[in-house]
C-alpha positions in Angstrom: -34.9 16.7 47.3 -34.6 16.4 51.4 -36.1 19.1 53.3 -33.8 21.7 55.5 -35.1 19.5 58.3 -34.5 16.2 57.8 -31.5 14.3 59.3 -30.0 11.2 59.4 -28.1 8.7 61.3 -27.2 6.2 59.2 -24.2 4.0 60.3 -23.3 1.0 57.3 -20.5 -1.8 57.7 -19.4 -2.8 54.3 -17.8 -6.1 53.0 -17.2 -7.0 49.5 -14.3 -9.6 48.3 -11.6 -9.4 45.4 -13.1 -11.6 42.1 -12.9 -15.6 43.2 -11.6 -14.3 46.6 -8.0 -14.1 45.0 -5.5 -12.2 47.6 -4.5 -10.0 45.2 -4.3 -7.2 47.6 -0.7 -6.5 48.0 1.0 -4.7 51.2 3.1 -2.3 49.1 -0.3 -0.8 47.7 -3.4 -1.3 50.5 -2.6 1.8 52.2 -2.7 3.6 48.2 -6.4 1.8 48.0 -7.9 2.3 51.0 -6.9 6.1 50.6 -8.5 6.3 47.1 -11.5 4.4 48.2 -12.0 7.2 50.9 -11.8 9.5 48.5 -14.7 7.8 46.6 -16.8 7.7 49.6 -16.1 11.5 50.8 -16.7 13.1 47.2 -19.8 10.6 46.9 -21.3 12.9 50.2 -20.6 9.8 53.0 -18.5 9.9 55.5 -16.2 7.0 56.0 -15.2 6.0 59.8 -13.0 2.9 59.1 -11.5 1.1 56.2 -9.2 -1.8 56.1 -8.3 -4.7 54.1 -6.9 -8.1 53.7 -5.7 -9.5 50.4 -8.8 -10.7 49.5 -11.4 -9.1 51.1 -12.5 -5.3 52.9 -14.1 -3.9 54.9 -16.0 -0.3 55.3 -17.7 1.8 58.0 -19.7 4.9 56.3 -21.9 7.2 57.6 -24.1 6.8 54.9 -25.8 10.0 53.8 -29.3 9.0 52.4 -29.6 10.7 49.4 -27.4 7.9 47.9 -28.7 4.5 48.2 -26.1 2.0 49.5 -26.5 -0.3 46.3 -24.8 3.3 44.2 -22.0 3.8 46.6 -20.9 0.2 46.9 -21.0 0.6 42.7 -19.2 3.3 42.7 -16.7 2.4 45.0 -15.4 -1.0 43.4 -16.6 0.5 39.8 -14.0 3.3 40.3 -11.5 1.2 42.7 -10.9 -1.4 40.2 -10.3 0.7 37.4 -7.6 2.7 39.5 -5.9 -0.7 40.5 -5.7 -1.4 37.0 -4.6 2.0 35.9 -1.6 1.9 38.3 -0.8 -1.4 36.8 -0.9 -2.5 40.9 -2.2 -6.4 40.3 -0.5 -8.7 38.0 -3.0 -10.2 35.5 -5.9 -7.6 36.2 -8.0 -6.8 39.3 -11.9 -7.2 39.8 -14.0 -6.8 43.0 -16.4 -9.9 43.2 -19.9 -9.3 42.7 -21.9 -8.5 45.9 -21.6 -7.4 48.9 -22.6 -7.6 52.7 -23.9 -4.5 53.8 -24.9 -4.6 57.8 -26.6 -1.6 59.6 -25.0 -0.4 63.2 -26.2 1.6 65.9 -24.6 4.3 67.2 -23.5 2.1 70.3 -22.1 -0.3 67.9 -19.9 1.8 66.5 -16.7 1.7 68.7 -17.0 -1.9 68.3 -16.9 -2.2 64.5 -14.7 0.0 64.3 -12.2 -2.1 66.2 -13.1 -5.1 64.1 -11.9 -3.5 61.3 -8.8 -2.2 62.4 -8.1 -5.8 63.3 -8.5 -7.5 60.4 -5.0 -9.2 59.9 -5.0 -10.3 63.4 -8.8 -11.5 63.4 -8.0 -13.3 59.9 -5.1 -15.6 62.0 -8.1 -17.5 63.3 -11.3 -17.8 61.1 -11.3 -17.3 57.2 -12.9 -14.5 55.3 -15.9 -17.2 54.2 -16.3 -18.4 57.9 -16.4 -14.3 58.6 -18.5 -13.7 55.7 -21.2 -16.7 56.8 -21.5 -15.6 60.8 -21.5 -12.3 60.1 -25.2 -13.2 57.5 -26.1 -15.6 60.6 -25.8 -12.6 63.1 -27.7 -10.8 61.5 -30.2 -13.5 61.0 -29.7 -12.9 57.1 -30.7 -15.9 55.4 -28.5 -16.6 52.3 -27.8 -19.1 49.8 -24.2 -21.1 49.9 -24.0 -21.4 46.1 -23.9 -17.4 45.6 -21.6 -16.5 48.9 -18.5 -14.5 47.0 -18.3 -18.1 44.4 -14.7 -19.7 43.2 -14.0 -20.1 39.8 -16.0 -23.0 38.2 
């Protein structure tokens, strides 16, 4: 249990892909999942600051409240998102959120920025591909990873 006096700053840019990276994400129902996955993160105690998508990939800006780890939430979020796409009958075939994700921490000077990476998506994803994103956002961050488990394709 935190103490009356403890606070937090905690700023967390999330990224997690559909299953095989499939761009399954339609237009007529992103705004109807990013709404519901805001809805996960506010009940969940977080605050969200931006969302968007493409079809195969979003992204997420919380204010991550720590009595959560990040790990739970992202569970939670594509736990209870996928379910809801599947309820609503939204994807032909069944939809599924890869596993993994990217999870980057930001400074409260960063935020403006990220935030404005995010609202672009559709423009930013004109020019460089979500797995070219994917891999220079892990280099920036000098994260090193392994290409065989970077959101895989079907075998």
């Amino acid at each position: 249990m935190a103490s009356n006096n403890t606070y937090s700053q905690l700023y967390i840019h999330i990224v997690f892909a559909v299953k095989y990276r499939m761009a399954l994400i339609e237009d007529t129902w992103a705004e109807r999942l990013r709404m519901y996955i805001t809805s996960i993160v506010q009940n969940q105690g977080h605050k969200l600051i931006a969302i968007n998508n493409v079809p195969d990939h979003l992204h997420l800006l919380i204010g991550l409240n720590p009595k959560q780890s990040i790990s739970e939430i992202v569970r939670f979020i594509k736990s209870d998102s996928s379910e809801w796409v599947n309820k609503q009958k939204l994807a032909n075939g069944g939809f599924q959120w890869q596993e993994g994700y990217g999870a980057f921490s930001n400074s409260r000077s960063q935020i403006d920025k990220v935030v404005n990476y995010i609202a672009n998506q559709q423009e930013h994803h004109r020019k460089i591909t979500f797995l070219d994103e994917y891999r220079k956002m892990l280099n920036d961050f000098n994260i090193e990873f392994d290409e065989q488990y970077i959101f895989k394709l079907p075998q």
